[in-house]
LUMTORVEX-481026 format. One record per residue (C-alpha): chain; x, y, z. Coordinates in Angstrom, 1 decimal. Layout:
! LUMTORVEX-481026
> A_X_Y_Z
...
//
This chain:
! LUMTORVEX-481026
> A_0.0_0.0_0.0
> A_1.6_3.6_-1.1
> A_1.9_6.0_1.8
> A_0.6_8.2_-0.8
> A_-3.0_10.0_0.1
> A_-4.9_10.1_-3.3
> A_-7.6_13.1_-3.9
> A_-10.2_11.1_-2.9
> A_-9.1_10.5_0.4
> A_-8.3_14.0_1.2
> A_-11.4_15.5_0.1
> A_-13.8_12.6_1.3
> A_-12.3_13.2_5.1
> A_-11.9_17.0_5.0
> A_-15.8_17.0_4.0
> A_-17.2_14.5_6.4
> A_-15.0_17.0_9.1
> A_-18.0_19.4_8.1
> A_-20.5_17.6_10.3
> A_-18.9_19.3_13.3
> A_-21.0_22.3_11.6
> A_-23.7_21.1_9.7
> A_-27.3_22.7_11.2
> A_-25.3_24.5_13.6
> A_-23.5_27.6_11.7
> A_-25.4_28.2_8.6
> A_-23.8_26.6_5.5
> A_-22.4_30.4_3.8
> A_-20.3_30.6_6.9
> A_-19.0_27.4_8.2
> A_-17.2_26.5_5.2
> A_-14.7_29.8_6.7
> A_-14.2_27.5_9.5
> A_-13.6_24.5_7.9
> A_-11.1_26.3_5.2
> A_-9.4_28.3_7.9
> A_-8.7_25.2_9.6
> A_-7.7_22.8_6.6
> A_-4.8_26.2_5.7
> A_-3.6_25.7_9.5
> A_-3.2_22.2_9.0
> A_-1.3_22.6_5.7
> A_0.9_25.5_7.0
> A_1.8_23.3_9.7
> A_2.4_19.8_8.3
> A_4.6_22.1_5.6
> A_6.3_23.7_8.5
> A_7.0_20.2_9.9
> A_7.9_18.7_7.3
> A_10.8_21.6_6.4
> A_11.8_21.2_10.1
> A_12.3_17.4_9.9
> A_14.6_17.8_7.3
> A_16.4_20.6_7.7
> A_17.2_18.2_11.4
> A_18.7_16.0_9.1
> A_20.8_18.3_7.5
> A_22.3_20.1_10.6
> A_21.4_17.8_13.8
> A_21.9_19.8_16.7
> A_22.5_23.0_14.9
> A_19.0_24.7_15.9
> A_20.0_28.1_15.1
> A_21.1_27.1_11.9
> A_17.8_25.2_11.1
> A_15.9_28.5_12.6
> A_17.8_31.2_10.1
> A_16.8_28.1_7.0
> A_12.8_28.1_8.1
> A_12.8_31.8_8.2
> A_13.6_31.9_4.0
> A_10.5_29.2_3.9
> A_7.4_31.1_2.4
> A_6.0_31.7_5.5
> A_6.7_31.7_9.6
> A_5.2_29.8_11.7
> A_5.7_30.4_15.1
> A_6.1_28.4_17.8
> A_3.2_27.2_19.4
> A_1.0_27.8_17.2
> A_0.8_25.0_15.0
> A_-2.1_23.1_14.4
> A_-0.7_20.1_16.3
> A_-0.2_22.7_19.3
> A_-3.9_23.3_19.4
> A_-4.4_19.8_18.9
> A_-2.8_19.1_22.0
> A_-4.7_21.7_23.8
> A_-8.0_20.5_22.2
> A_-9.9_19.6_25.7
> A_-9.1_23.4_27.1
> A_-11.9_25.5_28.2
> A_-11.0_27.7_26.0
> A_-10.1_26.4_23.3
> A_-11.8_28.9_21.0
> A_-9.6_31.8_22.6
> A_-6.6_29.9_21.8
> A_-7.2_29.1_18.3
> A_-7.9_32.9_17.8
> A_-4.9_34.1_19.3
> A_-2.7_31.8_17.4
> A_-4.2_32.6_14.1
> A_-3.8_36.2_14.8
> A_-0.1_35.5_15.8
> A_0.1_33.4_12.1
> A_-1.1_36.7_11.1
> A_1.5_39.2_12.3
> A_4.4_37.1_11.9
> A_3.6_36.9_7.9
> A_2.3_40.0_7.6
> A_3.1_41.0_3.4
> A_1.0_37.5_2.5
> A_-1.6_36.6_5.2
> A_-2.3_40.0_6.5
> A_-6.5_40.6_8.0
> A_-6.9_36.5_6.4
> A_-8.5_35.8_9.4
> A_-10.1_38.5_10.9
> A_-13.1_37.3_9.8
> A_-13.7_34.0_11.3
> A_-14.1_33.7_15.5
> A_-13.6_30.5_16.6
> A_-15.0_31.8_19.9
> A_-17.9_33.3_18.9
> A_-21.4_32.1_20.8
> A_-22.9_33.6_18.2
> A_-22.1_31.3_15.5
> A_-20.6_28.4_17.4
> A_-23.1_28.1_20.3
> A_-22.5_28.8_24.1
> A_-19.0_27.5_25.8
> A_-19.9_23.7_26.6
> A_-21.3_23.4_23.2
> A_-18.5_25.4_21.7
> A_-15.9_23.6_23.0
> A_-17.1_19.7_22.2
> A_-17.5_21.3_18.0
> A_-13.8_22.7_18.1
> A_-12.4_19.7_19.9
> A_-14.2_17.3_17.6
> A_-13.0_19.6_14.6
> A_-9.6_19.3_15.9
> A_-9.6_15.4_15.8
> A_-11.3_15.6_12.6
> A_-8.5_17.4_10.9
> A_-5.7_15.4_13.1
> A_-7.2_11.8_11.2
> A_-3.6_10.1_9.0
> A_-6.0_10.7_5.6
> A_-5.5_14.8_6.0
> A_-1.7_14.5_7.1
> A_-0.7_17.2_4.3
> A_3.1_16.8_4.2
> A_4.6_17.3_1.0
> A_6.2_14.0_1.2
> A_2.5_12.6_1.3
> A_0.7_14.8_-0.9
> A_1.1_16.6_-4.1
> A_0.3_20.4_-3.8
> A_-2.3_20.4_-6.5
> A_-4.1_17.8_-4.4
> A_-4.1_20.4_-1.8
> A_-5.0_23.0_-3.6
> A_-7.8_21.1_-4.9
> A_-9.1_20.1_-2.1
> A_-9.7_23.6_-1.1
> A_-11.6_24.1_-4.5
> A_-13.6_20.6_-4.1
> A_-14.8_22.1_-0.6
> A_-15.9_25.2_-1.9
> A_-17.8_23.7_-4.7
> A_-19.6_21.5_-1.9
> A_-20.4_24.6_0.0
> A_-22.0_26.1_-2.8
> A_-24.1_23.6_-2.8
> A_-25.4_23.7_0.5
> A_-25.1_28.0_0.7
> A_-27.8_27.9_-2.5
> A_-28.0_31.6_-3.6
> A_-25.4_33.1_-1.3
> A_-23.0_30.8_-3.3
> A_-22.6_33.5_-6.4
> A_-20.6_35.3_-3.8
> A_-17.6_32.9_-3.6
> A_-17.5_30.4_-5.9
> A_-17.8_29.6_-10.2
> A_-19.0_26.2_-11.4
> A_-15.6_24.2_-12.4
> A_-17.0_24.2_-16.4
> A_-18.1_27.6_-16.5
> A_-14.7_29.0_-15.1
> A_-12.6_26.5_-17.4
> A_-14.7_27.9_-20.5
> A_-14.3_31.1_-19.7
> A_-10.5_31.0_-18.9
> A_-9.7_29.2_-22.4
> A_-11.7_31.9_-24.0
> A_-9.7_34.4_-22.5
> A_-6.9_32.6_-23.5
> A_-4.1_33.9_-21.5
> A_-0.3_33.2_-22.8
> A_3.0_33.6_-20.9
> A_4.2_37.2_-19.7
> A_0.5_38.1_-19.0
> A_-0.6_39.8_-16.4
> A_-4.4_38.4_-15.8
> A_-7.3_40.1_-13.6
> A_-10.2_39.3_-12.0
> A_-12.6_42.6_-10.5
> A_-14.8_40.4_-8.5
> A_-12.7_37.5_-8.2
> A_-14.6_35.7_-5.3
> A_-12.7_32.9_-3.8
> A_-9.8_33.2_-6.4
> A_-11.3_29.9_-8.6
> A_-11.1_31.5_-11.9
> A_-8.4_33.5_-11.5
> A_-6.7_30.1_-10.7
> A_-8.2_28.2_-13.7
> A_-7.0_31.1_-16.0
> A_-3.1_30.6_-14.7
> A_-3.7_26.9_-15.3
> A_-4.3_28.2_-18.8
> A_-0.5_30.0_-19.1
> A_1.1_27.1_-19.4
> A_4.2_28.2_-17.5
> A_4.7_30.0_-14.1
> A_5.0_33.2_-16.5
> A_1.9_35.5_-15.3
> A_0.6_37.8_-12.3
> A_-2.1_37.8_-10.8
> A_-4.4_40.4_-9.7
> A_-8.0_40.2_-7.9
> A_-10.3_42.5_-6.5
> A_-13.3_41.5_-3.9
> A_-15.9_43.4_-1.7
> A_-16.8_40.6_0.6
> A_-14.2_40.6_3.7
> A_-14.9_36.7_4.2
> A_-14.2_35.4_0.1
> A_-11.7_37.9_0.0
> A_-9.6_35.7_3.0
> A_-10.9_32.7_0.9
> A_-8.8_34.0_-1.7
> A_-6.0_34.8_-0.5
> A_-5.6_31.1_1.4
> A_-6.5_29.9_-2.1
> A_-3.4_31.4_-3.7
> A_-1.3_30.4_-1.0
> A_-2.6_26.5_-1.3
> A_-1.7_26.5_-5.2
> A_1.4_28.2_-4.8
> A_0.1_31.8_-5.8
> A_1.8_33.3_-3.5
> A_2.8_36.6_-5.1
> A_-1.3_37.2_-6.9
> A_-2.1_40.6_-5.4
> A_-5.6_40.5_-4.0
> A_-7.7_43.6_-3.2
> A_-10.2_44.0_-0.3
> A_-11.9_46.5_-1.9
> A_-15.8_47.9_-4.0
> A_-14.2_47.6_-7.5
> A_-17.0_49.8_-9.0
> A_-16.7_52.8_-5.9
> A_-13.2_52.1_-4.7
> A_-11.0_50.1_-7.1
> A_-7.7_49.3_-5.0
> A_-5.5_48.3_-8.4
> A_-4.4_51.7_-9.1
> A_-1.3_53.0_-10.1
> A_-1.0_57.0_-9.3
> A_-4.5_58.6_-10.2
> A_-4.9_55.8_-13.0
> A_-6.9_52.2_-13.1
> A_-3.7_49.5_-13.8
> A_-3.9_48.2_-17.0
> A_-4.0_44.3_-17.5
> A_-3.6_41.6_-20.8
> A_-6.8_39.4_-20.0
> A_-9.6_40.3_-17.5
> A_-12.0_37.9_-16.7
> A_-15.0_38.0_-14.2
> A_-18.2_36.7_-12.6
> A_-19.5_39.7_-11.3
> A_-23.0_39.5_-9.2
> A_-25.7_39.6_-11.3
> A_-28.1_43.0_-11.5
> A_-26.3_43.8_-8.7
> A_-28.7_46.9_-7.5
> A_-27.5_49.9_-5.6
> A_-24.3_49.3_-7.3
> A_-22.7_53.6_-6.8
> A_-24.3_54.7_-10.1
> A_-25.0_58.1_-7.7
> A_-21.8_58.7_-8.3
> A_-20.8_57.4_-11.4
> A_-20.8_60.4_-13.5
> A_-18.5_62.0_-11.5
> A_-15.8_58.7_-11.3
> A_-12.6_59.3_-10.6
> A_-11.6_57.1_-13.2
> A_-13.8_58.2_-16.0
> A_-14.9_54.6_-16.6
> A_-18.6_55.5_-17.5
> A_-18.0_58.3_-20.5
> A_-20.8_55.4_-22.5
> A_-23.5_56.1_-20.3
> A_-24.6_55.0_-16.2
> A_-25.6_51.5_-16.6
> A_-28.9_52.1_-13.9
> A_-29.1_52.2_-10.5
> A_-30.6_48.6_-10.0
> A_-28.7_46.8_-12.4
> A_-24.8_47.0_-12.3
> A_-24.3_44.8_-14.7
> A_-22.9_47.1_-17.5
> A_-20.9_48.9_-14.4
> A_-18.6_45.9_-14.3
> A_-18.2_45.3_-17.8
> A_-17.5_48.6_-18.9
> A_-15.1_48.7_-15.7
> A_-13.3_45.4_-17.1
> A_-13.2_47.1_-20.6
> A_-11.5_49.9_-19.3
> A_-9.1_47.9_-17.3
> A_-7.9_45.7_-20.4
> A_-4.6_47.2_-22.3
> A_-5.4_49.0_-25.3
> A_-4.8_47.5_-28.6
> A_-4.3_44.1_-26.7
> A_-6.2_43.3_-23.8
> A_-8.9_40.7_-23.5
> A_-12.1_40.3_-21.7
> A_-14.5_37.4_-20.7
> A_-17.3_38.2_-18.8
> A_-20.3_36.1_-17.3
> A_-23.6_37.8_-17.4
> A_-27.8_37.5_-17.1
> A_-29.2_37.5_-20.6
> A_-30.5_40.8_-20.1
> A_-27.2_42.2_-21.0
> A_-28.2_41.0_-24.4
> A_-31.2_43.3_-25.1
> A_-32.3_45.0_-22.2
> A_-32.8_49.0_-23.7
> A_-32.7_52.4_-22.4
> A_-28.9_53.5_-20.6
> A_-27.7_49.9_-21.4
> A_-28.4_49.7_-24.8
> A_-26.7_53.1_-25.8
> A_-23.6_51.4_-23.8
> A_-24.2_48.1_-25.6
> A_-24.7_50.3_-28.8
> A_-21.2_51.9_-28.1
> A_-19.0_49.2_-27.7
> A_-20.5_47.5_-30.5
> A_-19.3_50.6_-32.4
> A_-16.1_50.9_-30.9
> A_-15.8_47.3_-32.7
> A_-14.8_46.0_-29.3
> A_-17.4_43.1_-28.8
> A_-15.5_39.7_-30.1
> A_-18.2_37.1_-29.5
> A_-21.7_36.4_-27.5
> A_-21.6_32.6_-26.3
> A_-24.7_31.0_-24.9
> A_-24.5_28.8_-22.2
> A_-27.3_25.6_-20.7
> A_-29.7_27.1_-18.1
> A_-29.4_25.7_-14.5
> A_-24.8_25.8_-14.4
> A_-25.3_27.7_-11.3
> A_-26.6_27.1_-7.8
> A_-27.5_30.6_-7.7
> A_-29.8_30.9_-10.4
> A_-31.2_28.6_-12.8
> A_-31.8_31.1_-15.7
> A_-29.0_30.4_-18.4
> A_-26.3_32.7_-18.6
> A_-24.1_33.9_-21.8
> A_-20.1_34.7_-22.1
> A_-19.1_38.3_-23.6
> A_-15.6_38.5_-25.4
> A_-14.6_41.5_-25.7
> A_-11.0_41.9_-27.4
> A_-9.4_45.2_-27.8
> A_-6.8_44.0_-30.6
> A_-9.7_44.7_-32.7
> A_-9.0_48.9_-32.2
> A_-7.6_50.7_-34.7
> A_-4.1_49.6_-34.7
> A_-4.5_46.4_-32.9
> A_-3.6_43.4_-34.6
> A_-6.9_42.1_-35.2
> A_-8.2_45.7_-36.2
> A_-9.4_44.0_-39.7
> A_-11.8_41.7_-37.7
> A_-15.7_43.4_-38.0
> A_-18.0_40.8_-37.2
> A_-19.2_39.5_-34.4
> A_-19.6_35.5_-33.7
> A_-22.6_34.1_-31.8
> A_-22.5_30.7_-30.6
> A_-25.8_29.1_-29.0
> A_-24.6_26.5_-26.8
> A_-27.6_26.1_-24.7
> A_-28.2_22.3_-26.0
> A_-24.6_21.5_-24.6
> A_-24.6_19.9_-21.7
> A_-25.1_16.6_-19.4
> A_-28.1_16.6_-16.8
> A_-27.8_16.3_-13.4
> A_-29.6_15.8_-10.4
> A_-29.7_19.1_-9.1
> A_-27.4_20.7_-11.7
> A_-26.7_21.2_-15.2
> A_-23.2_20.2_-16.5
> A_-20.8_21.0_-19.0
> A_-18.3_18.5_-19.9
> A_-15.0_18.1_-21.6
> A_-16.3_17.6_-25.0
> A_-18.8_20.5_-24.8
> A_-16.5_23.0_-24.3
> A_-14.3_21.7_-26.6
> A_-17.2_22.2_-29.1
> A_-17.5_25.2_-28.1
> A_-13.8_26.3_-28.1
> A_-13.0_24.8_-31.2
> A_-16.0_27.0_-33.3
> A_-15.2_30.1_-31.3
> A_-11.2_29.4_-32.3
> A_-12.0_28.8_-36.2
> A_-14.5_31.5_-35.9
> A_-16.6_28.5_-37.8
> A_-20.2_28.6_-39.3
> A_-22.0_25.9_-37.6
> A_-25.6_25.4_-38.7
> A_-28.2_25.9_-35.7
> A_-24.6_26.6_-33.8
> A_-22.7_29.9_-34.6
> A_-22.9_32.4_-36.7
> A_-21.1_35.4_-37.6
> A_-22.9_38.5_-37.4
> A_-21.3_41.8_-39.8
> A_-21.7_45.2_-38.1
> A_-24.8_45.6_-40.9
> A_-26.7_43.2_-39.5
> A_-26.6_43.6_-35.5
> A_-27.3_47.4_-36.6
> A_-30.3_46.3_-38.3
> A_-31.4_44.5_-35.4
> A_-31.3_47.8_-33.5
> A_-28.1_46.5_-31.6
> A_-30.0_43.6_-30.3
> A_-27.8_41.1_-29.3
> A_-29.9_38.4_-28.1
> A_-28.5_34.9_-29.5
> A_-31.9_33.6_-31.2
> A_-31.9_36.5_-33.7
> A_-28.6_35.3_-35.3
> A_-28.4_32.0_-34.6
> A_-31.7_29.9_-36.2
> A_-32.0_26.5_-33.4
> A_-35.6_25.6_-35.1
> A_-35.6_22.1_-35.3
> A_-37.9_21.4_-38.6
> A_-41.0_18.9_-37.8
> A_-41.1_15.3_-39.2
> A_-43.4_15.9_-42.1
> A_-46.9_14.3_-41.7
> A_-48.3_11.7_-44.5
> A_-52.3_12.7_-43.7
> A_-53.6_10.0_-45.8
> A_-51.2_7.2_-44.3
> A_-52.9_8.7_-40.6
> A_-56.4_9.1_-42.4
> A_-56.0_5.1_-43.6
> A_-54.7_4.3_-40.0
> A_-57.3_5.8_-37.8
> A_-59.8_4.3_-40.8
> A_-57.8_0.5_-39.9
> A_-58.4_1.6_-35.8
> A_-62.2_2.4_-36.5
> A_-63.0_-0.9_-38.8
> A_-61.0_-2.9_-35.9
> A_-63.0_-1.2_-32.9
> A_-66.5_-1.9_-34.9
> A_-65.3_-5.9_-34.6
> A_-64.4_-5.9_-31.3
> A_-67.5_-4.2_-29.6
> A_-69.3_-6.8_-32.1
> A_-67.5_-9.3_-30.3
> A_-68.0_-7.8_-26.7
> A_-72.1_-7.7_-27.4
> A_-72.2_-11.3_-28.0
> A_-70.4_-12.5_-25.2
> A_-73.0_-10.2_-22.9
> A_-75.9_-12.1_-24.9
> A_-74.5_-15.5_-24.4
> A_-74.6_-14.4_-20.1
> A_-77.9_-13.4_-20.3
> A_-77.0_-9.8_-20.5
> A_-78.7_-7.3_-21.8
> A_-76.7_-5.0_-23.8
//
């Protein structure tokens, strides 16, 4: 048997640890809990596992071995491990003492894990119930976490199993958190689709304005191909912000540079009085969001709405014309997830829809299945936008528009919708040849969308009707006659079998 844990084992155990939780803390917070505790666990078995070799190296020499753990990625000070807590896992207040040695974790790795855990108590009553109560969950969490199958050395476990366990726990709390999941997490597909669309390539600096719990912005490094990128997020939720952070650090991010911050009001990624400038943006921004600052949109800092104010109760159009702006000019890219509305809804968004349209900016309009999310089960479409296509740009020739319906491409599920390998490869492949597919994709010429009043809704370029079987009426007419002729025999039948009982019928 290989000392090896697989995937499987790791994420089965780390998700049956969430029982210490389940109908206790609601299910959009305890998964900060149970994430918070699975990156003290890897910090720590990482820690050890450094210490037990670097003892190997230079037995006796402690000082030595101290100076070569300080160059690690992170400090971890003493008595504060996980296994340290562990230890003290039957104290009254045990809570308190898991606080405290986060907050030390904190301040002794201050440039990476800075305010990651500010917003998770482990000895709040609030969440976590009074002190007897309180103290049985943490303990039991504690042995959870302490079982051989999450022992997360390096010697024992690959660091993308890590890192996907972290992404394989979020994905199961967006399941349970239902609509409050949009907040943090991207179904797997959706964000892989996206990223390849984008299509980042080495030397890239990549973006994500409301990046969540980092999952896309991960997916779209995957897509480099190399180590040869930076990463840069932005997020207005306290909470997925810290999910994002940890998330880089599990997968090895360490230097992505992620924003607590209202992209739209406050954006953090600045550089003097100036929005940085970035080679692919990519985003799932909150649908509709309302109350989104359009009060003070006119008068942005950053003169991102010179279009038009997107309204007040749907800030849709805010975030794409905020990721537009953002993109390099003459190079950047842009994939964006948004509410079919985007597609035709009028007044102030359709004279910014109308504009970028213009500005030759908008690349393609993919359609996706209905029911990907566990937020919504409306379907949902892709926007490319790709500024090579301004004057000067290298694809500055390109003038049409490609629409791609992939609304028939998925798998069902049980509760979900999904897109798999081979769907997105479908859909990749026609948005790569920029390909004609019948009752697929089409590609719409500036003439045409203008015709259509800047109308971008899918159905109006691409045809899906599915032509009806033709009917043969006189082969129906000569069966129903065949039907009729054999129904007449049988009640024959049936009315001499009643005379024959004696009954009359």
């Amino acid at each position: 048997m290989t000392d090896q844990l697989t995937k499987q084992q790791i994420n089965q155990t780390a998700w049956a640890a969430c029982d210490t939780f389940r109908g206790v803390v609601d299910a959009g917070q305890y998964k900060d809990y149970i994430l918070v505790m699975l990156f003290l666990k890897y910090i720590s078995d990482l820690w050890n596992d450094h210490l037990e070799t670097y003892r190997k190296q230079f037995p006796g020499d402690e000082a030595r071995i101290r100076r070569r753990l300080e160059r690690e990625r992170f400090i971890l000070p003493e008595g504060c491990s996980f296994y340290d807590l562990y230890e003290r896992r039957a104290e009254p207040n045990i809570g308190e003492l898991i606080n405290i040695a986060l907050e030390k974790i904190e301040d002794a790795n201050r440039a990476k894990l800075e305010g990651v855990f500010r917003n998770v108590d482990f000895n709040s009553e609030a969440n976590l119930g009074r002190t007897k109560d309180r103290n049985r969950r943490l303990k039991n969490l504690l042995e959870d976490f302490a079982k051989p199958a999450l022992d997360l050395r390096p010697s024992r476990v690959s660091e993308d199993i890590i890192g996907n366990c972290y992404i394989y726990l979020i994905s199961r709390f967006a399941s349970d958190a239902g609509k409050k999941a949009g907040e943090f997490y991207t179904p797997f597909a959706v964000s892989e689709l996206l990223a390849k669309l984008a299509a980042p390539q080495p030397g890239d600096t990549i973006c994500d304005p409301a990046c969540g719990s980092g999952s896309l912005l991960i997916q779209a490094a995957l897509e480099v191909g190399s180590d040869n990128f930076a990463l840069y997020g932005q997020e207005v939720n306290g909470a997925t912000w810290a999910l994002a952070r940890m998330n880089m650090f599990l997968h090895a991010k360490d230097a992505a540079r992620i924003e607590w911050c209202d992209t739209l009001n406050s954006p953090a990624l600045v550089e003097g009085d100036r929005l940085m400038k970035f080679d692919v943006v990519v985003a799932n921004p909150p649908f509709s969001l309302d109350k989104w600052g359009a009060e003070n949109a006119a008068n942005d800092d950053y003169e991102r709405f010179w279009r038009g104010v997107p309204p007040k109760s749907k800030g849709d159009y805010a975030f794409i014309t905020h990721m537009v702006e953002i993109a390099k000019r003459q190079s950047g890219r842009v994939a964006v997830i948004v509410p079919h509305g985007v597609l035709f809804r009028g007044g102030a968004e359709g004279k910014i829809r109308r504009a970028l349209i213009e500005e030759n900016l908008l690349d393609a309009v993919v359609g996706l299945p209905a029911n990907l999310f566990t937020t919504t089960g409306i379907p949902v479409a892709i926007l490319v936008f790709d500024r090579s296509r301004e004057e000067g740009g290298a694809n500055a020739g390109r003038r049409d528009v490609l629409f791609v319906d992939a609304s028939k491409e998925f798998t069902p599920g049980k509760t979900q919708n999904l897109m798999d390998a081979a769907h997105i490869a479908k859909v990749l492949q026609t948005y790569t040849d920029r390909a004609e597919v019948e009752r697929f994709s089409h590609r719409a010429t500036p003439q045409e969308i203008a015709e259509k009043d800047f109308n971008l809704n899918i159905p109006r370029y691409v045809d899906t009707f599915e032509p009806e079987e033709e009917i043969d009426v006189g082969a129906v007419q000569r069966e129903i006659e065949q039907i009729e002729a054999e129904l007449v025999e049988v009640r024959g039948k049936m009315q001499g079998y009643l005379r024959e009982l004696g009954i009359d019928a």
